[in-house]
LOVOLUM-48014 format. One record per residue: residue number from 0; residue in three letters; y negated, x negated, z negated of N, C-alpha, C in turn. Coordinates in steps of 0.05 Angstrom, whole numbers, always signed. Example, Ala and Ser with C-alpha at 12.3 -4.5 7.8 and 13.67 -1.06 7.14 Angstrom:
<sites>
    i   aa    n_py    n_px    n_pz   ca_py   ca_px   ca_pz    c_py    c_px    c_pz
    0  ALA    +114    -264    -156     +90    -246    -156     +66    -264    -156
    1  SER     +45    -257    -142     +21    -273    -143      -1    -258    -157
</sites>
This chain:
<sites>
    i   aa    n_py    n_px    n_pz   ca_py   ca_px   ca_pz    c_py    c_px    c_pz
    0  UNK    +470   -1133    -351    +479   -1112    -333    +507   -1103    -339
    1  UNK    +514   -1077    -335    +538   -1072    -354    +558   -1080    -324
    2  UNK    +585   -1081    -343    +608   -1091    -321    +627   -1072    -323
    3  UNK    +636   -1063    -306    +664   -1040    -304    +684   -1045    -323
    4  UNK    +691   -1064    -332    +709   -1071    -358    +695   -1067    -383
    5  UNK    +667   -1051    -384    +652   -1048    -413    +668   -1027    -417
    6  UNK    +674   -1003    -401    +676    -985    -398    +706    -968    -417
    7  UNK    +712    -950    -431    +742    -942    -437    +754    -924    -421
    8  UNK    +742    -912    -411    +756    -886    -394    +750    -870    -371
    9  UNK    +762    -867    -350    +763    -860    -330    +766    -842    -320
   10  UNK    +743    -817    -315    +751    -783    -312    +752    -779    -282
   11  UNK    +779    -779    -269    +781    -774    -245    +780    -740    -239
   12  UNK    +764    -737    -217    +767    -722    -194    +796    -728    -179
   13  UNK    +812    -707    -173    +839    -721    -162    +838    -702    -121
   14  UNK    +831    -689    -120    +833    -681     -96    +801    -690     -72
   15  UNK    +810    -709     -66    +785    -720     -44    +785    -751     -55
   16  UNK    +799    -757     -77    +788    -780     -85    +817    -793     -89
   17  UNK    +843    -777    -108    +856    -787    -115    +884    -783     -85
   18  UNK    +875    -755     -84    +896    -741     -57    +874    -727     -34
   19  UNK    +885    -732     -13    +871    -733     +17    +872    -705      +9
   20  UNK    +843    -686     +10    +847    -654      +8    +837    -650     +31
   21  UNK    +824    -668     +42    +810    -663     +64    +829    -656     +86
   22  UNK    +851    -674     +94    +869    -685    +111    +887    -658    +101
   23  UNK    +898    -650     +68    +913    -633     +65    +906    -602     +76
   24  UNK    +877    -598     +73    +874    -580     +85    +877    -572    +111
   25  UNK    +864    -591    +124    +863    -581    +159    +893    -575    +168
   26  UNK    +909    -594    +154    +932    -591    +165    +946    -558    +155
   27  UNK    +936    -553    +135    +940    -516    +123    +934    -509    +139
   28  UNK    +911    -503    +159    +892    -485    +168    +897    -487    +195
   29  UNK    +923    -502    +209    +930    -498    +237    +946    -478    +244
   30  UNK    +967    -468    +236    +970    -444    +236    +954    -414    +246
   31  UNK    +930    -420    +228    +899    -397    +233    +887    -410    +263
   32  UNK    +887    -433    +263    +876    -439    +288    +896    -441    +309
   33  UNK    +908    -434    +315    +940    -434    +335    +921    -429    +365
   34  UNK    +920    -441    +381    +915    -437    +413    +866    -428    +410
   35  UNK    +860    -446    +380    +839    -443    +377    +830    -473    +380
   36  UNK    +828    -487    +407    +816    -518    +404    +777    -528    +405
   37  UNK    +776    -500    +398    +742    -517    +409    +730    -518    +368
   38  UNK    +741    -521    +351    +730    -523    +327    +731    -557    +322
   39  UNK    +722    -577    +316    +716    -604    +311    +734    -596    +279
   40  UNK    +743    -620    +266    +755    -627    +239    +723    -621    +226
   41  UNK    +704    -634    +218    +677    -630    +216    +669    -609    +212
   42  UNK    +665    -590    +231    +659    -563    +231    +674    -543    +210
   43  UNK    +699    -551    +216    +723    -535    +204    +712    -538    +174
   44  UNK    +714    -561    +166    +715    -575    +139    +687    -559    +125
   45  UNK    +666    -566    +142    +649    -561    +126    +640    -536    +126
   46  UNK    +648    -509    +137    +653    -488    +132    +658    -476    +115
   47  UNK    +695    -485    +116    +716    -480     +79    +703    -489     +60
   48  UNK    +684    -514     +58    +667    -516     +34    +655    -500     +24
   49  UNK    +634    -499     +47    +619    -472     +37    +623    -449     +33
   50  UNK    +644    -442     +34    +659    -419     +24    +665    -426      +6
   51  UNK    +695    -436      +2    +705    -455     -21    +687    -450     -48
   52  UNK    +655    -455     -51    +639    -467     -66    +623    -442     -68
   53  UNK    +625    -423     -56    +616    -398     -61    +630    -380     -65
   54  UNK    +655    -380     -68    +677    -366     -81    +685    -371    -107
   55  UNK    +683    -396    -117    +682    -417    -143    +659    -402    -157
   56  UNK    +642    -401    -154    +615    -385    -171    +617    -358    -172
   57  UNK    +629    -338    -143    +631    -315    -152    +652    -308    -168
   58  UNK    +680    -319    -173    +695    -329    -197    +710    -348    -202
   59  UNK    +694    -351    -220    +702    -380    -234    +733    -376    -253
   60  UNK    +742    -351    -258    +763    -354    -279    +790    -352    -255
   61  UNK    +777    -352    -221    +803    -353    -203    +827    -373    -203
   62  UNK    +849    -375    -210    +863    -397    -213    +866    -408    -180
   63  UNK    +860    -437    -176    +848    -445    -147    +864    -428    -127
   64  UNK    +914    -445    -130    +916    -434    -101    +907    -402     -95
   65  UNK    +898    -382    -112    +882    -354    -107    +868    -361     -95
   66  UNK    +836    -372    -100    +818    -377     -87    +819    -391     -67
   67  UNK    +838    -402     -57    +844    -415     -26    +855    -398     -10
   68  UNK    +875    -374     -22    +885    -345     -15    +863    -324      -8
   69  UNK    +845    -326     -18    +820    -309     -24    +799    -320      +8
   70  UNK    +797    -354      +5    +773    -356     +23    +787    -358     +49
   71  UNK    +812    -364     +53    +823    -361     +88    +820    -348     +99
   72  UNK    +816    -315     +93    +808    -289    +109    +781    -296    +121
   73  UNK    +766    -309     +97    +736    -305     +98    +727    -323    +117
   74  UNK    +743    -344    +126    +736    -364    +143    +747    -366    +169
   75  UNK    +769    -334    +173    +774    -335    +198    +755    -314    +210
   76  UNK    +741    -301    +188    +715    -278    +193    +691    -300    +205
   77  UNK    +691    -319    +194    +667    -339    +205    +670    -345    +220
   78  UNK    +692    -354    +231    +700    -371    +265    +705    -348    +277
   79  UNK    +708    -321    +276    +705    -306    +297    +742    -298    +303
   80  UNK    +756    -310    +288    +789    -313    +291    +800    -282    +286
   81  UNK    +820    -277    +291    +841    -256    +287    +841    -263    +248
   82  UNK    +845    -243    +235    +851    -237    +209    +872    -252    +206
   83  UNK    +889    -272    +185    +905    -273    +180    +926    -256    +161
   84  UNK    +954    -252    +158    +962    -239    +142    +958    -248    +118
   85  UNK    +972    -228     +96    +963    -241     +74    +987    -260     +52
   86  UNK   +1019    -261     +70   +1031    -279     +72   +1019    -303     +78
   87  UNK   +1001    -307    +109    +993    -335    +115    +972    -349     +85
   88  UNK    +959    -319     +79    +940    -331     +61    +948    -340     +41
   89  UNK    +968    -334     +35    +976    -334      +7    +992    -366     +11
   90  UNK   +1014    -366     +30   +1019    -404     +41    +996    -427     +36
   91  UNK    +983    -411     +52    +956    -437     +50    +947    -441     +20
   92  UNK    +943    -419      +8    +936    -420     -24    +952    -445     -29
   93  UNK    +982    -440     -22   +1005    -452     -43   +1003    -476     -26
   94  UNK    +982    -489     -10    +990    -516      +1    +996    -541      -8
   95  UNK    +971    -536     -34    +956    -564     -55    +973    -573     -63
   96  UNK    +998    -576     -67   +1015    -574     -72   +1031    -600     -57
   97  UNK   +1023    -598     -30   +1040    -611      -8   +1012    -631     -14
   98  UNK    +990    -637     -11    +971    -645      +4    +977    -677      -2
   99  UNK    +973    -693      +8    +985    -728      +4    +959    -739      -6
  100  UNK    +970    -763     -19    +955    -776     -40    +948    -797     -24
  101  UNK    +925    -816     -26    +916    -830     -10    +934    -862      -8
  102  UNK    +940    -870      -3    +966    -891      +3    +960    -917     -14
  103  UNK    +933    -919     -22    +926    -938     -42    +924    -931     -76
  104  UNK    +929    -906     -74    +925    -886    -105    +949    -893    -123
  105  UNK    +970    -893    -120    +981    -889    -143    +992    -925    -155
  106  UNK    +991    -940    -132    +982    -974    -137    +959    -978    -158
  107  UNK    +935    -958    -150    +907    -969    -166    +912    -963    -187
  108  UNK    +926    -932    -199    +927    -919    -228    +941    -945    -242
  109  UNK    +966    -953    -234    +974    -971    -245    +964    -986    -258
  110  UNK    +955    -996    -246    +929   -1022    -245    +904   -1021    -269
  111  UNK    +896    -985    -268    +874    -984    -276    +878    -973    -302
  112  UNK    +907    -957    -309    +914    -952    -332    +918    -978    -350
  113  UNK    +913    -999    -336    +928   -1030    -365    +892   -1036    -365
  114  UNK    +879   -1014    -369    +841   -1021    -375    +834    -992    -385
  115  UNK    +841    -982    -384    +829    -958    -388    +847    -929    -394
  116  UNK    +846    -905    -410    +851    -883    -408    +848    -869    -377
  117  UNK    +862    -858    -378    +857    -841    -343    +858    -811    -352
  118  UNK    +845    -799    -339    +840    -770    -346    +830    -756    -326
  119  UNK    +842    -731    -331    +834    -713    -303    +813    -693    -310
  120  UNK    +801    -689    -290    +786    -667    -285    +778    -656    -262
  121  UNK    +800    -635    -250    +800    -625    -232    +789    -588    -228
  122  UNK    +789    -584    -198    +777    -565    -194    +812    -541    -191
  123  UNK    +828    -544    -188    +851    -537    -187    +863    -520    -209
  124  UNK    +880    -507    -202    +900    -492    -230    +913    -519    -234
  125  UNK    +930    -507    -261    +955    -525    -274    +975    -528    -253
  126  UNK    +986    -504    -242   +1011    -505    -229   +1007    -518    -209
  127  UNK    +984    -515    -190    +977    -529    -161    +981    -563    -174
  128  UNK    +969    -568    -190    +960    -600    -205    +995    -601    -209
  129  UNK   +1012    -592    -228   +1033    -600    -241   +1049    -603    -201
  130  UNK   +1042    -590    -184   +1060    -598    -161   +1048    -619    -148
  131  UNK   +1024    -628    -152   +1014    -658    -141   +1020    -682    -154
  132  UNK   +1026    -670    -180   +1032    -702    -200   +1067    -705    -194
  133  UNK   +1087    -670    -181   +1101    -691    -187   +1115    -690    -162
  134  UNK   +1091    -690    -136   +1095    -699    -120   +1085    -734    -101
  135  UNK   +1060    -729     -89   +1045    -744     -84   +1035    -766    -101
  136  UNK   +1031    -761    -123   +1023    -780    -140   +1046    -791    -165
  137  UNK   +1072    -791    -156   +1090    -793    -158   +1103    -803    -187
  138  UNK   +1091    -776    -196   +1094    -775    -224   +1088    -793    -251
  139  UNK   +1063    -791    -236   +1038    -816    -248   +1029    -803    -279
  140  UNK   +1030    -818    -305   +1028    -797    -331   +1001    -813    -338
  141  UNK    +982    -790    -326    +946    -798    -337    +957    -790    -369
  142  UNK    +934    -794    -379    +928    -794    -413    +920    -761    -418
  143  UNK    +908    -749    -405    +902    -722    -415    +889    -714    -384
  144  UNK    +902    -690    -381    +900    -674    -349    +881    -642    -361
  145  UNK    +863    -636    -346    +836    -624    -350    +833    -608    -329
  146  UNK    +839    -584    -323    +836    -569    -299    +820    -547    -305
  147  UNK    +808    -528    -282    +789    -511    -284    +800    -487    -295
  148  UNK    +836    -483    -296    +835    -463    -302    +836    -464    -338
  149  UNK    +830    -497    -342    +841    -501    -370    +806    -492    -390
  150  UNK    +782    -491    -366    +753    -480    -373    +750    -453    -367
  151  UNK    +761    -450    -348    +745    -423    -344    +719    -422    -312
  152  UNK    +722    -446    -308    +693    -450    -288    +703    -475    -264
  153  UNK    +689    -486    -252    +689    -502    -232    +665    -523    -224
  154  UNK    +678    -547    -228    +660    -562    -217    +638    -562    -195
  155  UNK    +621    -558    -202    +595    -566    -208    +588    -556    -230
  156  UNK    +600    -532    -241    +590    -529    -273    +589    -544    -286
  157  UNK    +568    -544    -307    +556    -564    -333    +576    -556    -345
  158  UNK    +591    -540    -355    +609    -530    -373    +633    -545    -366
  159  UNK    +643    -558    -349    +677    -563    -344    +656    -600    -350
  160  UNK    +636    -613    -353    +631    -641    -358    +630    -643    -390
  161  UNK    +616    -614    -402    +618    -612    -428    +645    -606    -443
  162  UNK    +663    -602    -430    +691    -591    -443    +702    -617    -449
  163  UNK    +698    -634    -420    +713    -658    -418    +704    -683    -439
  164  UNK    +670    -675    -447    +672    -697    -461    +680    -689    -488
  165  UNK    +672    -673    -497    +675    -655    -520    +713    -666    -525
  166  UNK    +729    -662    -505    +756    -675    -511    +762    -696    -513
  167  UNK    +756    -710    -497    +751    -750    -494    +743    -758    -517
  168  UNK    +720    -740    -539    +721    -758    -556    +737    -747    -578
  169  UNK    +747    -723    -578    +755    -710    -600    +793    -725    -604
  170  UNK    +800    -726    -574    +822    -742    -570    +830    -776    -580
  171  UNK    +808    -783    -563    +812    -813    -561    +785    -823    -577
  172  UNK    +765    -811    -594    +738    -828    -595    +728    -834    -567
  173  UNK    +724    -824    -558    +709    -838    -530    +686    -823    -522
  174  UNK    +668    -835    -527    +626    -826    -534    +629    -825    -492
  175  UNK    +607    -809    -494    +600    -802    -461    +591    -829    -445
  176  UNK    +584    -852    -459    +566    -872    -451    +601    -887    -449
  177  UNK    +620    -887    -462    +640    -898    -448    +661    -896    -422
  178  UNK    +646    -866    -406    +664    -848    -391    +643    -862    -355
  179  UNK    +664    -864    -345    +661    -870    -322    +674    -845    -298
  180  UNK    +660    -832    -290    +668    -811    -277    +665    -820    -244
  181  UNK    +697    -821    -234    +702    -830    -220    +722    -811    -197
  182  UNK    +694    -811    -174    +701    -791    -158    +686    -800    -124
  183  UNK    +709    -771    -101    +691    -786     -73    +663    -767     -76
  184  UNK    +672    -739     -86    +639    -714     -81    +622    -726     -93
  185  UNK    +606    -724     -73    +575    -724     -90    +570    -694    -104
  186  UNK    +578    -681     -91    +568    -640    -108    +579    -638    -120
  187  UNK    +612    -647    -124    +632    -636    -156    +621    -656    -177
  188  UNK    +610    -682    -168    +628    -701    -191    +597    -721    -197
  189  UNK    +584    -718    -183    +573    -746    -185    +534    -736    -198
  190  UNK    +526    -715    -179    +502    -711    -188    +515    -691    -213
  191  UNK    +529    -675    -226    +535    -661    -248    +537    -685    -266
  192  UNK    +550    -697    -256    +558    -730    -279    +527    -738    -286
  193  UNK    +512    -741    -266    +488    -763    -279    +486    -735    -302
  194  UNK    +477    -709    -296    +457    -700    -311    +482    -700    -334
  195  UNK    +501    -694    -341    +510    -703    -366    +512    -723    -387
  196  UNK    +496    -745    -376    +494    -775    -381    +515    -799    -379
  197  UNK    +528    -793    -351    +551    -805    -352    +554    -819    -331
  198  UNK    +561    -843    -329    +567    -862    -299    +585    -854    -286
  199  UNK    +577    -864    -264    +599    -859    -232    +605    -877    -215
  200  UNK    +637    -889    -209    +639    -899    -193    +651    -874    -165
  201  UNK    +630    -889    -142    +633    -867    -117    +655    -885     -99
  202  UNK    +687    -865     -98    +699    -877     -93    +695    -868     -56
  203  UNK    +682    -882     -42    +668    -871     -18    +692    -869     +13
  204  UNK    +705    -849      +3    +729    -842     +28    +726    -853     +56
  205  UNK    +733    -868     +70    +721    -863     +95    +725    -837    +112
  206  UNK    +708    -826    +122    +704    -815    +137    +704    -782    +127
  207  UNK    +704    -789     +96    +698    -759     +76    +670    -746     +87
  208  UNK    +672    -714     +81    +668    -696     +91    +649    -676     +71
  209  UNK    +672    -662     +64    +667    -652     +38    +649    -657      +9
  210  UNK    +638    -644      -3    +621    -654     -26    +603    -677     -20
  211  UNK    +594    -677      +4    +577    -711     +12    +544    -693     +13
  212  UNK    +527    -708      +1    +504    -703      -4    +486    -725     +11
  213  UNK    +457    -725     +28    +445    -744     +31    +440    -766     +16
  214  UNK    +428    -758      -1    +413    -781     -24    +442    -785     -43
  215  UNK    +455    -800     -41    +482    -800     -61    +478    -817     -82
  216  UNK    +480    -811    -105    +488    -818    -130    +505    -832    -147
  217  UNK    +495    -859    -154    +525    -880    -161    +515    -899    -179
  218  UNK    +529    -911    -196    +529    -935    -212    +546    -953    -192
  219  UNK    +568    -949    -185    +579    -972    -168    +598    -957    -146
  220  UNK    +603    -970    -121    +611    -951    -104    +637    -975     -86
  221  UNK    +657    -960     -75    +683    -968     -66    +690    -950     -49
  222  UNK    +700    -963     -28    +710    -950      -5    +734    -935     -13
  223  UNK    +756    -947     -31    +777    -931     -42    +781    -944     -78
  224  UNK    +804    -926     -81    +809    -936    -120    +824    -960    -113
  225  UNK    +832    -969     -92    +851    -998     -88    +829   -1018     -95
  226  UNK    +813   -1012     -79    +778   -1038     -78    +769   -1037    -103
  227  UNK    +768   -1005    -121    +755   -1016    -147    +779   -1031    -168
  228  UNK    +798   -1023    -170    +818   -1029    -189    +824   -1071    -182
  229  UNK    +822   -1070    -151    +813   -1105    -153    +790   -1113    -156
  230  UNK    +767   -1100    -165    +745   -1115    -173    +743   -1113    -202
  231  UNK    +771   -1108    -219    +760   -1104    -239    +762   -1139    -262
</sites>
């Protein structure tokens, strides 16, 4: 049976897994809700997804904080809210930026970089990513950083799992059967991963929201990267 130390390299998802996006968001989106209390965190959340994730497909070459600028209007059209301006929209875009890293994250990279390559692959622009690394994740230096605007597309595309391996090995030698794709979505990260032939550890957020599928998908699964990085 294979063991997590077979493994060379580690393709993180960094927003839901590495940094609270969940938590970063809502806290964007109070502002739009000002003197609006009957929406649940829940409701809210899984709304902006579905937008979020239908904005991502109608364009994919959007650099993200845009497309977070782009879906705020559209989700105060859903809840029935007053329009926001396009100042507010454009803030919220620029949040990702602020959003905090999960309190056990940048302990585990530590940890998990003296085993493995770390590598990103996120749904994010460069600039939103270059203000999380050198904020929140407190200027943590993965091995090679991989963003959507660096494809052209967005996770769940087959195209941003094929870029990544296509680099992994062209970089480091590192064959798909050595890549551990390590994330909390089940819809960005985990069913795209199987069908590329690639393992997943499901780093299982509590009380995550976002990208959660019924039937979930995993080789090995952890409540956070603190729990996997000590089982290793």
């Amino acid at each position: 049976m294979a063991q997590l130390s077979d493994y060379r390299l580690l393709c993180f998802d960094v927003y839901g897994t590495l940094i609270d996006w969940e938590s970063g968001i809502f806290a964007a989106l109070q502002p739009l809700l000002a003197n609006h209390s009957q929406f649940t965190r829940e409701q809210l959340l899984t709304e902006y997804h579905e937008l979020e994730a239908k904005q991502q497909k109608l364009t994919p070459d959007m650099p993200y904080s845009q497309l977070l600028a782009t879906v705020h209007p559209l989700l105060a059209e859903r809840l029935g809210l007053l329009p926001p301006s396009k100042e507010a929209s454009t803030t919220f875009g620029e949040s990702v930026g602020t959003w905090p890293a999960f309190p056990d994250t940048v302990e585990a990279l530590q940890k998990l970089s003296k085993h493995y390559k770390l590598v990103v692959l996120s749904n994010v622009d460069r600039a939103s990513f270059a203000k999380s690394n050198a904020g929140s994740l407190q200027g943590f230096s993965f091995d090679k950083i991989i963003t959507a605007q660096d494809i052209g597309s967005y996770k769940p595309d087959a195209r941003n799992f094929e870029y990544m391996k296509t680099a992994v090995q062209a970089e480091f030698g590192v064959t798909p059967d050595q890549i551990l794709q390590t994330a909390q979505s089940q819809f960005h990260d985990h069913q795209p991963a199987r069908k590329a032939g690639i393992k997943s550890v499901w780093i299982e957020r509590p009380g995550a929201t976002m990208g959660n599928r019924d039937e979930p998908i995993f080789d090995w699964r952890f409540a956070t990267l603190g729990e996997m990085a000590d089982n290793l």
